[in-house]
C-alpha positions as CSV (number, residue, x, y, z in Angstrom):
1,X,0.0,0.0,0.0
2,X,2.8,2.3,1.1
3,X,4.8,1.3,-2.1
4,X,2.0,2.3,-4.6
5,X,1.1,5.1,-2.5
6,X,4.7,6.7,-3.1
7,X,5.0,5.9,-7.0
8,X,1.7,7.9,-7.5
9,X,2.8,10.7,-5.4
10,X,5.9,10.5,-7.7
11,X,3.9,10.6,-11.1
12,X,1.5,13.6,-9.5
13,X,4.6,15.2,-9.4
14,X,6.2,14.6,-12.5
15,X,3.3,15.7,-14.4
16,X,2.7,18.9,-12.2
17,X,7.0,19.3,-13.1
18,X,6.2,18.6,-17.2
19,X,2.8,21.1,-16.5
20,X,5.5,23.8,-15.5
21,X,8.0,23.2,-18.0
22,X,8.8,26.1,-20.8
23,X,7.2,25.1,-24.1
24,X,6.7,26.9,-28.1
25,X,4.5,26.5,-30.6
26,X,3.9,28.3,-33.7
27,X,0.8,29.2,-36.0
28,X,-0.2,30.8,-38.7
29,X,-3.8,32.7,-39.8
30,X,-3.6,31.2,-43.3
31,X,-1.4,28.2,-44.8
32,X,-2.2,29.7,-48.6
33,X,-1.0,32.9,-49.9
34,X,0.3,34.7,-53.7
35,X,3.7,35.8,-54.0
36,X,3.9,39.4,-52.3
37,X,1.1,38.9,-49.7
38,X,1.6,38.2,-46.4
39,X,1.0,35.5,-43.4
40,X,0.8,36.2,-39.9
41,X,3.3,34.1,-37.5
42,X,2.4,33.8,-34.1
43,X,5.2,32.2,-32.0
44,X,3.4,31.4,-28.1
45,X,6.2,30.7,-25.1
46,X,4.5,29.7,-22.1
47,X,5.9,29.7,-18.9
48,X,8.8,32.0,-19.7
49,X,10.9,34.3,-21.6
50,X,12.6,33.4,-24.5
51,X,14.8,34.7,-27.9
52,X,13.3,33.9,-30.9
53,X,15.7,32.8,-33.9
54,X,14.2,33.4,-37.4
55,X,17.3,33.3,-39.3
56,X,16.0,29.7,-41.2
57,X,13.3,31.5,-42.8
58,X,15.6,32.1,-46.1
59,X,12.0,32.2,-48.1
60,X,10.1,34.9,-46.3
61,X,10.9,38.3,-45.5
62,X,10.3,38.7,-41.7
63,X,8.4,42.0,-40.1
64,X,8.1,42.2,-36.3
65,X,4.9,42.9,-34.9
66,X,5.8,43.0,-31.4
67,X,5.3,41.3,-28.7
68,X,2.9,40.9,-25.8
69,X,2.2,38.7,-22.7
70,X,-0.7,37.5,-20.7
71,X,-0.6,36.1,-16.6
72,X,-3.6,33.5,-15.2
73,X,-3.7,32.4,-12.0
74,X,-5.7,29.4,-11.5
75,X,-6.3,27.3,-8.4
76,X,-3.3,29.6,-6.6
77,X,-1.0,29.0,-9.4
78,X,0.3,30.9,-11.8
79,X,1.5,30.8,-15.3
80,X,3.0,33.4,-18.1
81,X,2.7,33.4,-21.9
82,X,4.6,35.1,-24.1
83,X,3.4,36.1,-27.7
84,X,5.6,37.2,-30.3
85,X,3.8,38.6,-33.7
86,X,5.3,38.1,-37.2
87,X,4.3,39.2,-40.2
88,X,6.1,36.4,-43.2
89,X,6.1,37.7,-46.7
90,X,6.9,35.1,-49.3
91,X,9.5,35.5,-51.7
92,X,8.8,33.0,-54.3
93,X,6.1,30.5,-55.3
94,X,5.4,26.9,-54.5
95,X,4.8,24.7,-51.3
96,X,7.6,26.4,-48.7
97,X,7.7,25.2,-45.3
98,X,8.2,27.4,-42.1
99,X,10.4,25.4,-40.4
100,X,11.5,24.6,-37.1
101,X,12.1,27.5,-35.5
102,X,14.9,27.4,-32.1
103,X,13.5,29.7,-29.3
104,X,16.0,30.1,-26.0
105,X,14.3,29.4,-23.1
106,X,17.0,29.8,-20.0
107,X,20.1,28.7,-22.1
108,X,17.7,25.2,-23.2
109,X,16.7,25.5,-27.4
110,X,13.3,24.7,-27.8
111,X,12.0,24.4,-31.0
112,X,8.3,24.8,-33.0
113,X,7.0,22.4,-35.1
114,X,6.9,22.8,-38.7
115,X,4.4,24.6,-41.0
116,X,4.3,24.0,-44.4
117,X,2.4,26.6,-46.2
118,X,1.1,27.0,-50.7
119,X,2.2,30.5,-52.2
120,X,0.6,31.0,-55.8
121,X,1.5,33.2,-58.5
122,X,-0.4,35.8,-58.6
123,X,-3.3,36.0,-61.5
124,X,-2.3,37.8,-64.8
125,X,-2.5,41.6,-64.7
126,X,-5.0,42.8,-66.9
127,X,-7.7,40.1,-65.1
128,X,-8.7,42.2,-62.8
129,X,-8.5,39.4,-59.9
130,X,-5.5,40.7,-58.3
131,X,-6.5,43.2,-54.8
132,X,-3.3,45.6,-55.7
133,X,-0.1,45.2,-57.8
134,X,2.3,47.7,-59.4
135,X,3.5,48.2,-63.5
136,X,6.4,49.9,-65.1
137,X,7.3,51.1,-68.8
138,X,8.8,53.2,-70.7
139,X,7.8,55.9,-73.5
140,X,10.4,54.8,-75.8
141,X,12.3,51.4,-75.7
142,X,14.9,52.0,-78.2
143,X,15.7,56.0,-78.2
144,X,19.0,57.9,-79.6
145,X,21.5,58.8,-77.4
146,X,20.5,62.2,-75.3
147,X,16.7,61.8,-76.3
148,X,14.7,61.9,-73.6
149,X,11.7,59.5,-72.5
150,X,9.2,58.9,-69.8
151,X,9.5,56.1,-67.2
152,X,5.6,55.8,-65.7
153,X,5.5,53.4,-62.7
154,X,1.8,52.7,-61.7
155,X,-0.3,51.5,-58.7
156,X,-3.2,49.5,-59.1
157,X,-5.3,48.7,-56.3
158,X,-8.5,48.1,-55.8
159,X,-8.9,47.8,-51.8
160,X,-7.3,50.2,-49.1
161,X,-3.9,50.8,-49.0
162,X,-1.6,53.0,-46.5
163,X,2.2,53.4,-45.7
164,X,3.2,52.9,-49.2
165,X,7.0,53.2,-49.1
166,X,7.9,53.7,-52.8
167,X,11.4,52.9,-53.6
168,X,12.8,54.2,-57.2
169,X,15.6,52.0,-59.2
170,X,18.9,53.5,-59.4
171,X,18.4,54.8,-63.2
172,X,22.2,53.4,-64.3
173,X,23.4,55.2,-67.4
174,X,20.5,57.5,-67.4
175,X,20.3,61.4,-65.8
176,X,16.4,60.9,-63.8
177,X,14.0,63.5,-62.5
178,X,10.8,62.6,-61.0
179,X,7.9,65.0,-61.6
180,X,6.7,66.5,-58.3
181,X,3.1,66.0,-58.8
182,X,1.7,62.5,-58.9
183,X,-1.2,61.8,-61.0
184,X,-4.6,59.4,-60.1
185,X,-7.1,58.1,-61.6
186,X,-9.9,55.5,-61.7
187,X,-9.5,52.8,-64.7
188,X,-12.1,49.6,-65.0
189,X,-10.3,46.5,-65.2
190,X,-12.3,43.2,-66.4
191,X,-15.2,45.0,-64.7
192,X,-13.4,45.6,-62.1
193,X,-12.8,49.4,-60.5
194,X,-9.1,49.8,-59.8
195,X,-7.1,53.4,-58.5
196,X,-4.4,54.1,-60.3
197,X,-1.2,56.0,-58.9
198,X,1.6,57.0,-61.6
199,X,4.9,58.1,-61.1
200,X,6.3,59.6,-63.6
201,X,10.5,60.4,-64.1
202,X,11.8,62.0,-67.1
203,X,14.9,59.9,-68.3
204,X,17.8,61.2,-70.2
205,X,20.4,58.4,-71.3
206,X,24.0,59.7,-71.7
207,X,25.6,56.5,-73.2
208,X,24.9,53.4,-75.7
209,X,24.6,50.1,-75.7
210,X,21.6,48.0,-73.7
211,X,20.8,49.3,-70.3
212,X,18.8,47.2,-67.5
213,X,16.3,49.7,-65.7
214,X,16.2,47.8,-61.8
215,X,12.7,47.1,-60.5
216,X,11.0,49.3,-58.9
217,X,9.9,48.9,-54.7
218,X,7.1,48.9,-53.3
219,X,6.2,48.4,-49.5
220,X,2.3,48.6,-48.7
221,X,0.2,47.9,-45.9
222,X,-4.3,47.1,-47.2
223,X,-6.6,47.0,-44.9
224,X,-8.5,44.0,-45.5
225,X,-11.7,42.3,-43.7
226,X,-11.9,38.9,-43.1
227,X,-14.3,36.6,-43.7
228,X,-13.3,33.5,-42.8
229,X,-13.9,31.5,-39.4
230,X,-10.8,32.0,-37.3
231,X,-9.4,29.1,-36.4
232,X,-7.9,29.6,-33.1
233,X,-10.7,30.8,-30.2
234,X,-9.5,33.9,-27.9
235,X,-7.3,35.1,-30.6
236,X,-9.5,38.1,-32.0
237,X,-6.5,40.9,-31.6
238,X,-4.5,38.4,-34.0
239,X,-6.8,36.9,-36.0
240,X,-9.5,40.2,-35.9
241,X,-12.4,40.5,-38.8
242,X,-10.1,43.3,-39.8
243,X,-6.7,43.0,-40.0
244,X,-3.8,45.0,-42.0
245,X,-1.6,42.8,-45.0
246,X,1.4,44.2,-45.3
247,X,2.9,43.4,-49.0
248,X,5.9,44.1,-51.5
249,X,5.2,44.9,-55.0
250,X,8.0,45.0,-57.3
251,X,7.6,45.5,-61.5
252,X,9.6,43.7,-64.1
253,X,13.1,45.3,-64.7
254,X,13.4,47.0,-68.1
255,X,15.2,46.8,-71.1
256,X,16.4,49.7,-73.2
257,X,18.4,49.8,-75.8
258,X,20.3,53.1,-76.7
259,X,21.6,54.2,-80.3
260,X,24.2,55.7,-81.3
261,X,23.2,59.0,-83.1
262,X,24.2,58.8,-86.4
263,X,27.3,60.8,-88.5
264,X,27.3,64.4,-88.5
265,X,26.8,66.3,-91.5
266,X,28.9,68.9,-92.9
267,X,28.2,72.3,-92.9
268,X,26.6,73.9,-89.9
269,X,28.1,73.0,-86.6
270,X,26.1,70.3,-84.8
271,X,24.4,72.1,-81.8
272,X,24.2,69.3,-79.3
273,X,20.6,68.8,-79.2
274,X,18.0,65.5,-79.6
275,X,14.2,66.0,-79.9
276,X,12.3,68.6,-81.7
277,X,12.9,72.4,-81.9
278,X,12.3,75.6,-83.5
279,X,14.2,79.2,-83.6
280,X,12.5,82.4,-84.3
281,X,14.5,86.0,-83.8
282,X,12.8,89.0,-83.3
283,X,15.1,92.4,-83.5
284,X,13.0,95.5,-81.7
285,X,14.1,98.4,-83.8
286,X,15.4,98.8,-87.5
287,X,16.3,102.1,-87.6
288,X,18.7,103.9,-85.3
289,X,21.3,106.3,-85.1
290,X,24.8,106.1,-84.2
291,X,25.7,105.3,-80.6
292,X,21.9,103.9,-79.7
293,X,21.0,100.1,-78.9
294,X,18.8,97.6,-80.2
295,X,17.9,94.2,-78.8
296,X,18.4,91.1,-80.7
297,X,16.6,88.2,-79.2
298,X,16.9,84.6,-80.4
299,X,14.4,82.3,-78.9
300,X,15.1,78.2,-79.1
301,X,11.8,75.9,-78.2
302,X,10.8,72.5,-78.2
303,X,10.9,69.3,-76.7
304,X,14.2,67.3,-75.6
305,X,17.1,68.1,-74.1
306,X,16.4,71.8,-74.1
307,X,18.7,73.2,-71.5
308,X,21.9,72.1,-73.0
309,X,21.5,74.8,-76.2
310,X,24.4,76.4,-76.4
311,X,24.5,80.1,-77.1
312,X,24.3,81.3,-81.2
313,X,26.7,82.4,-83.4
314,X,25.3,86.2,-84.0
315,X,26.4,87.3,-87.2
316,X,26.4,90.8,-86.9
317,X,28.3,93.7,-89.0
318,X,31.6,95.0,-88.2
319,X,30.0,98.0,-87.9
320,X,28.5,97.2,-84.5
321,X,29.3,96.1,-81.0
322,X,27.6,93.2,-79.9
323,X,26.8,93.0,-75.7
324,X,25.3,89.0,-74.6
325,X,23.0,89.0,-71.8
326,X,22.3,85.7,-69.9
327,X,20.4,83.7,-71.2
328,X,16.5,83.0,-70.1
329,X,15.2,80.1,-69.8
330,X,11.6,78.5,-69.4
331,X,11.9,74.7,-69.3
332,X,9.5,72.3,-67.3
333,X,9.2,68.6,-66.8
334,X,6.1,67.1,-68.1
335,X,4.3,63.6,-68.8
336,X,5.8,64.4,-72.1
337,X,9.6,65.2,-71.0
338,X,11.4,68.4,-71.0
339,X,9.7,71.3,-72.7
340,X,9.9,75.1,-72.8
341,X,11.9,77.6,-74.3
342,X,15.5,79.1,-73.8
343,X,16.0,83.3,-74.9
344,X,19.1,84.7,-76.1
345,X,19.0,88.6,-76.2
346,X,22.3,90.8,-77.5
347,X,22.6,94.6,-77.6
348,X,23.8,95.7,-81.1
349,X,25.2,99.3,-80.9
350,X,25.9,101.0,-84.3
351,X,29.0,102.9,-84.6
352,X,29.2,104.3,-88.1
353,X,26.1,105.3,-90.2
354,X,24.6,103.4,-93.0
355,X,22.1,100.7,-94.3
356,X,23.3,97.1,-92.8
357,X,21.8,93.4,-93.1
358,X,22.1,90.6,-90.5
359,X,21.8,87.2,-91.6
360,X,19.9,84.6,-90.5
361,X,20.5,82.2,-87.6
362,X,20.9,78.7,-88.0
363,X,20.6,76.0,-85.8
364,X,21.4,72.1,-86.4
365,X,19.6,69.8,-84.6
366,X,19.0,65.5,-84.2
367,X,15.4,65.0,-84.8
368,X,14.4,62.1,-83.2
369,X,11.0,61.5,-85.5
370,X,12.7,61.1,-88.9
371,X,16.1,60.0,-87.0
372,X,18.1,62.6,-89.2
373,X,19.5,65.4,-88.8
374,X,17.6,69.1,-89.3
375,X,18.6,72.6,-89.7
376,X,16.0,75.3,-88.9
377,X,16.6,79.1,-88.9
378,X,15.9,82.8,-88.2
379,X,14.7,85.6,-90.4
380,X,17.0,88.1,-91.6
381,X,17.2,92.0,-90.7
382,X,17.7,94.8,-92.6
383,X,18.8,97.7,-90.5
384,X,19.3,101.7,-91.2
385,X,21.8,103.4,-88.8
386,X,21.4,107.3,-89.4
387,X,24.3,109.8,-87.9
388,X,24.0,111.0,-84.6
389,X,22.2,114.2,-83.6
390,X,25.0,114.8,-80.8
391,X,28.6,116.3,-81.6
392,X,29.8,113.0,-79.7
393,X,32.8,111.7,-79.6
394,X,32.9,109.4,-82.9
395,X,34.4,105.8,-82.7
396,X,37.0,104.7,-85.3
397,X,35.9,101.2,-85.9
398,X,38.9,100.0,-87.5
399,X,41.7,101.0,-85.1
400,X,39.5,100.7,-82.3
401,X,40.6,104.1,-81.1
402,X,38.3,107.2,-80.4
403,X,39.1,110.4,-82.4
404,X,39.9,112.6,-80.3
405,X,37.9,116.5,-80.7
406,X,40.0,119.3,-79.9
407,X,41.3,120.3,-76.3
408,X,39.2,122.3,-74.5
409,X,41.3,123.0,-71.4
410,X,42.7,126.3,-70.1
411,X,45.8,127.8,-69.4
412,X,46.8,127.3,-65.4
413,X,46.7,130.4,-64.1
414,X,47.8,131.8,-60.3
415,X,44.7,133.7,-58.6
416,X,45.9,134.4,-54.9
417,X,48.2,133.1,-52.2
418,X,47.5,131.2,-49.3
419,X,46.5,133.1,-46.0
420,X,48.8,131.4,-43.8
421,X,52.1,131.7,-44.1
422,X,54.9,128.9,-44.7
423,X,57.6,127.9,-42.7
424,X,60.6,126.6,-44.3
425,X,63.1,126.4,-41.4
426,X,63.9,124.2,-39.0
427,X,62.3,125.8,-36.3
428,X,58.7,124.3,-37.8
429,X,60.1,120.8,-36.6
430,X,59.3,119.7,-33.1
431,X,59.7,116.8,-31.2
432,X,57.1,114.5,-30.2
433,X,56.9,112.3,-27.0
434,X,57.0,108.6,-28.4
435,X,54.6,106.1,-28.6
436,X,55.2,103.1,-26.6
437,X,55.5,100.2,-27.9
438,X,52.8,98.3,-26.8
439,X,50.2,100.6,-27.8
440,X,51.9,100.8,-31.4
441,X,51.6,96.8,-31.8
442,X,47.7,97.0,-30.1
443,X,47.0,99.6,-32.9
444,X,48.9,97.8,-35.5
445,X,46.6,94.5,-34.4
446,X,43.3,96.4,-34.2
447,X,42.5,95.6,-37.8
448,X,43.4,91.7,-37.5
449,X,41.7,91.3,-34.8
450,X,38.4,93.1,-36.0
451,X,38.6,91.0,-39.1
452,X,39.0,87.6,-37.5
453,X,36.0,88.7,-35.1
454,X,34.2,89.9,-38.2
455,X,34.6,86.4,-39.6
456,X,34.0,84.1,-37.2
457,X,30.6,86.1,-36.5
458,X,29.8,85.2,-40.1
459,X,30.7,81.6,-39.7
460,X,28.3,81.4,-37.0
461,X,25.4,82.6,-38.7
462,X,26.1,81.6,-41.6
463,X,23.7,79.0,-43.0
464,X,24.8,75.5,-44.1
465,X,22.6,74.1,-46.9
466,X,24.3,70.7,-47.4
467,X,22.9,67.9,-47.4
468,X,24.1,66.1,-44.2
469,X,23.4,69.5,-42.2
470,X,19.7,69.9,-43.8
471,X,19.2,65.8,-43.1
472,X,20.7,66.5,-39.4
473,X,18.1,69.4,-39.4
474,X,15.1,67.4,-40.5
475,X,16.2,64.4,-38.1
476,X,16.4,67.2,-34.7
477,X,13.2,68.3,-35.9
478,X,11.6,64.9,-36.6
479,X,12.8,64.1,-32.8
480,X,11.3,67.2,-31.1
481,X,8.2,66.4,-32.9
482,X,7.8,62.7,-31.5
483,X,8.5,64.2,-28.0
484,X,4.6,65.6,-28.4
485,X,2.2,63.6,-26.3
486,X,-0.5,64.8,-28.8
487,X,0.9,62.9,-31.8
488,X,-1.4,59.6,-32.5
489,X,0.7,55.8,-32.8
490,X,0.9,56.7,-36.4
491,X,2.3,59.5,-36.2
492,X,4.6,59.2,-33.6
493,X,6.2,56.0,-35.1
494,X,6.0,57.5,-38.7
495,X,8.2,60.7,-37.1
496,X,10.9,57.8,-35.6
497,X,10.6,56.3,-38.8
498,X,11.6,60.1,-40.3
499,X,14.2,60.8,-37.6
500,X,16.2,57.7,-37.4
501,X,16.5,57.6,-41.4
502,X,17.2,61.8,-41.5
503,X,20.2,60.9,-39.0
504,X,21.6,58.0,-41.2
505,X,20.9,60.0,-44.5
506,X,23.0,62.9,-43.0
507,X,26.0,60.6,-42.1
508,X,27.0,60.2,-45.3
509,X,25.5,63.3,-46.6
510,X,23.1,62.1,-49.1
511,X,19.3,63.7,-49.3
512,X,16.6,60.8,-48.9
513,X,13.5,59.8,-47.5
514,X,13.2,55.6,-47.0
515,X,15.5,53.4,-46.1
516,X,14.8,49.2,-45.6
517,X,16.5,47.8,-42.4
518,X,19.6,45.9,-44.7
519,X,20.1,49.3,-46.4
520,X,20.1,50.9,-43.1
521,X,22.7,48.6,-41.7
522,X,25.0,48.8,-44.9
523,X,24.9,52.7,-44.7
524,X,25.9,52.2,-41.0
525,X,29.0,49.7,-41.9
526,X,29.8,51.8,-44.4
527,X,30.2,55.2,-42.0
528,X,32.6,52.9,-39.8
529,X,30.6,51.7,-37.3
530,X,30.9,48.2,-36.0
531,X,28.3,45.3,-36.7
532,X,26.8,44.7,-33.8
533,X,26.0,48.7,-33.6
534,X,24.7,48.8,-37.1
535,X,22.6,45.8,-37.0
536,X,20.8,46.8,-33.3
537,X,19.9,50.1,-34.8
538,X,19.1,48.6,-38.3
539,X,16.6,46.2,-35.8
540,X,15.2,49.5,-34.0
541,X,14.3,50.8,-38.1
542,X,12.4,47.5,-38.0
543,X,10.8,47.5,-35.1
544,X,9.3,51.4,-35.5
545,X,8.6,50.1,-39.0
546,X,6.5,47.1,-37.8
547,X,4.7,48.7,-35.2
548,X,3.9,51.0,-37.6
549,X,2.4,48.3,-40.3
550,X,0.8,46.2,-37.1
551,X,-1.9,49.2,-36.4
552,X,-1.7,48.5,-32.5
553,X,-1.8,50.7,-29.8
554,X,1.7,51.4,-27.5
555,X,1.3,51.9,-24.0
556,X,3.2,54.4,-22.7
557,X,6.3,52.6,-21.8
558,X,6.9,51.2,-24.9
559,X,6.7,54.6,-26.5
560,X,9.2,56.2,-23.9
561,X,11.6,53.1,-25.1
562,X,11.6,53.7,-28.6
563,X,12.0,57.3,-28.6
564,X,14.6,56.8,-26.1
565,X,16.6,54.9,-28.4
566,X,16.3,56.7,-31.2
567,X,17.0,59.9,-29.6
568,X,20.3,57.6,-28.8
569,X,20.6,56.8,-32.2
570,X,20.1,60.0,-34.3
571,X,22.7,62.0,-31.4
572,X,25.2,59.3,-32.2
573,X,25.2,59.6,-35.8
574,X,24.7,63.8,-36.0
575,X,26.8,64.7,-33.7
């Protein structure tokens, strides 16, 4: 009786023991998925704290959610689960398996059981089945050499988006500028109603041969509602009727193949420029006397690479002086490209009277419609120059000289002498007491020293308009901001977000506005820093970056912590 007595008091104990024990497990909200979308990862630890190892997950890209935690207490006992959140976006297609991830529980590895999951590729783009997804192209696949053409990137979506985070490609072998204003529109897609984003960049390539455009990035968060049964009870704040899908969109890189422009013609000096364009001179008097001014303006318009004209050969008389004035210049970045106008303007002055004619302007061009070569001109000007009406000094064109009139000055003559009288002997000198010499060296240093003063007053208020001081600037600025109680969890993470990037950005003294976490940590390895510095605050970009994306609510505590270390952070890297 004793003996069985004890070996059940010995199994009541083992099992309370094994009820106490640390243990993992993993689940997901969905085990299908496209490529781009993404799954939810919940990793549970109950009965303790562990570190979570996601470094096997070489198919997904991994976003933290955060974490939280939950106490019960039930017949006097008490026990503690931990809930790390994940967000697991697929990188390519197939049947992938989560696998068995090592969580550290008090120096012991525990692991989660696999999860094997189905990622499809997505529908064809013009079927309208597909929730959001993103297109590039260019205006012209095979342009000349300095023409310019339109690179259109485009967002389609047909649900809720927000926190798009659009990242360009480089643009090798091309000079880029993105248009400020973003277009949108509504298109109908296989009955479907899509919006439709477009950013538009003007391209310019400045060399041959075939050129790869990179695809573009997109990182978006849609606000989707849920209609399936969830399949894990008490889970609503994970598995919730609404619930934000954070994706990343990329287009198909880009081919363009650049041609050489063709040999230059003789004749007329090539000018340079590839596109379309037109010159027109206008000349605002005729007739004019010696010694007055008249205003020849050239105008060059059209479409291409319009800044780049070089200034025109005016082929005025030897009887005039010719006076450039800086050019003016109208040009503007469209959905077409570069367009506008660029104006000449010279001040002709006559110097000898008589009836003169100025030739016509030309200008040689590449016209990139019939892929030749054009020349376009100016009218020609007749111009009377009548004598002047003054007895003005004339000008001798050919020597260059003026011809001198006759002299007009007078005779010096002596009118009085001076009231006081002179003294010429040596009585007039007297001696001086001396200076001493340490007033003559303060006097001699007053200057120096007023213009170093001078100088370093200017240094001081002086504004620096670099880029690393205006990206230190915004990233200050972005700080004091967050330090509002009044911002929202939106805001404040988006202004981390701003801050933490700003103070990176300004390191290396580049302008920017995104950065991913790898980028983040490259940049930081790059600036010298060591690896487990750069890849702690490349983890801090994440974290702001996932909160932001998870659409909880921090509690006070956790929002002291992140703006504590990113004030750390963003002082470290601007000061």
């Amino acid at each position: 009786m004793k003996k069985t007595l004890t070996i059940t008091v010995i199994i009541l104990l083992a099992a309370a023991g094994f009820a106490d024990a640390a243990s993992v497990r993993a689940v997901v909200d969905r085990n299908q998925a496209s490529v781009g979308e993404s799954i939810a990862l919940q990793i549970t630890i109950d009965g303790g704290e562990g570190d979570v190892d996601l470094s096997g997950l070489v198919d997904f890209k991994t976003l933290s959610r955060g974490t939280s935690s939950s106490f019960q207490m039930i017949n006097g006992r008490t026990s503690r689960q931990l809930i790390h959140n994940y967000v697991l976006i697929p990188l390519t297609a197939g049947g992938l398996t989560i696998p068995a991830i090592p969580v550290t529980i008090d120096g012991k590895i525990h692991y989660t059981t696999p999860i094997g999951v189905t990622i499809s590729r997505e529908p064809p783009v013009d079927s309208g089945q597909r929730d959001v997804y993103v297109t590039a192209g260019v205006s012209e696949p095979a342009p000349w050499v300095g023409q310019q053409l339109v690179y259109t990137f485009r967002l389609f979506n047909a649900v809720q988006v927000a926190d798009a985070k659009f990242q360009a490609p480089e643009f090798n072998g091309f000079t880029a500028e993105e248009l400020e204003e973003r277009q949108s529109h509504r298109t109908v897609i296989n009955g479907r109603e899509f919006i439709v984003t477009e950013v538009v960049f003007v391209l310019v390539p400045i060399k041959t041969g075939t050129l790869e455009i990179e695809p573009a990035v997109l990182q978006v968060g849609m606000l989707q509602r849920n209609l399936r049964p969830r399949p894990f009870s008490g889970m609503d704040a994970f598995f919730g009727r609404s619930q934000m899908t954070t994706r990343i969109l990329e287009t198909e890189p880009i081919t363009v193949h650049v041609k050489d422009l063709p040999p230059k013609p003789p004749g007329a000096p090539f000018s340079g420029l590839v596109g379309r364009f037109e010159i027109a001179a206008s000349l605002d008097k005729t007739e004019l006397r010696v010694g007055d001014s008249t205003t020849l303006a050239v105008t060059v318009s059209g479409t291409g690479n319009i800044m780049d004209t070089p200034e025109p050969a005016v082929p005025s008389p030897a009887e005039f002086k010719a006076y450039a004035d800086n050019p003016e210049a109208q040009i503007q970045p469209g959905p077409q490209g570069y367009s506008g106008n660029k104006i000449f303007r010279t001040a002709l002055v006559p110097v000898q009277p008589g009836r003169y004619h100025i030739d016509p302007i030309e200008l040689t061009y590449f016209d990139v419609a019939s892929g030749g070569y054009r020349d376009v001109s100016t009218s020609a000007f007749d111009v009377t120059v009548s004598p002047s009406e003054t007895a003005a000094v004339d000008i001798d064109v050919f020597r260059g000289a003026p011809v001198q009139p006759p002299s007009l000055k007078k005779r010096v003559e002596f009118t009085g002498r001076d009231i006081l009288p002179l003294k010429e002997g040596l009585e007039a000198l007297k001696p001086q007491r001396s200076l001493p010499i340490r007033w003559f060296g303060l006097f001699l240093a007053i200057p120096a020293l007023l213009f170093l003063a001078v100088r370093a007053v200017m240094q001081m208020v002086q504004k620096d308009d670099s880029p690393g001081r205006t990206m230190a600037d915004r990233a200050t600025h972005a700080l004091k901001s967050a330090a509002s109680s009044d911002l929202t969890d939106a805001d404040f993470l988006s202004t981390l977000y701003r801050a933490l990037v700003s103070a990176i950005l300004a390191r290396q003294g580049v302008m920017g506005t995104s950065l991913t976490w790898s980028e983040a940590s490259e940049r930081l390895l790059e600036i010298g820093w060591g690896a487990d510095d750069a890849t702690a605050t490349a983890r801090l970009l994440e974290t702001i970056e996932s909160f932001n994306y998870s659409g909880g609510k921090l509690d006070t505590q956790k929002r002291e912590d992140l703006l504590e270390q990113t004030r750390q952070a963003v002082r470290r890297l601007t000061r």
